[in-house]
C-alpha positions in Angstrom: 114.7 109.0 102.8 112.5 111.0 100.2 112.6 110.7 96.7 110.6 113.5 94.7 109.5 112.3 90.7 106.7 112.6 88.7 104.2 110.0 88.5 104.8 109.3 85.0 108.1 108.5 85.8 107.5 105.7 88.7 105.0 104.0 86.5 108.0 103.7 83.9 110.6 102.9 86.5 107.7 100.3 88.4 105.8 99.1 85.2 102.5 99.6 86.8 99.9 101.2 85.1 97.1 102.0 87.6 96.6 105.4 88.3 96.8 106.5 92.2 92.6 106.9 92.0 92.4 104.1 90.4 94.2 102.4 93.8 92.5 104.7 96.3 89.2 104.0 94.6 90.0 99.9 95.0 87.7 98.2 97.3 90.3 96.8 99.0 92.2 100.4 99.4 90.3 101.0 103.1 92.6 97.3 104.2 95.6 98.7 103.6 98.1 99.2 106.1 100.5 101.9 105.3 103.9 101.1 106.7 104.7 104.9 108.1 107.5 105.0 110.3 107.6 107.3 113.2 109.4 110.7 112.5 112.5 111.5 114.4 114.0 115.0 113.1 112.2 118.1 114.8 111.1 121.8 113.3 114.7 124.0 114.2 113.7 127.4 114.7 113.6 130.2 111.9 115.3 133.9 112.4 112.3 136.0 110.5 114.3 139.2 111.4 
């Protein structure tokens, strides 16, 4: 699932205040472990005609 907001708006909804450089800039950014699920849904081909 994907949810599409503006950044603004999940620092309201989260109450954090850091902005996203602020986090990749963190020393501790590089440790990070993103938990990324593998993708299942495939490309479906596309009639240009």
């Amino acid at each position: 699932m994907h949810v599409l907001m503006s950044f603004d708006e999940y620092k309201r909804l989260t109450g954090k205040t850091r902005s996203l450089g602020d986090m990749l800039a963190a020393p501790e950014a590089g440790d990070t472990d993103l938990p990324v699920q593998p993708r299942t849904e495939h490309a479906q081909p596309v009639d240009l005609s």
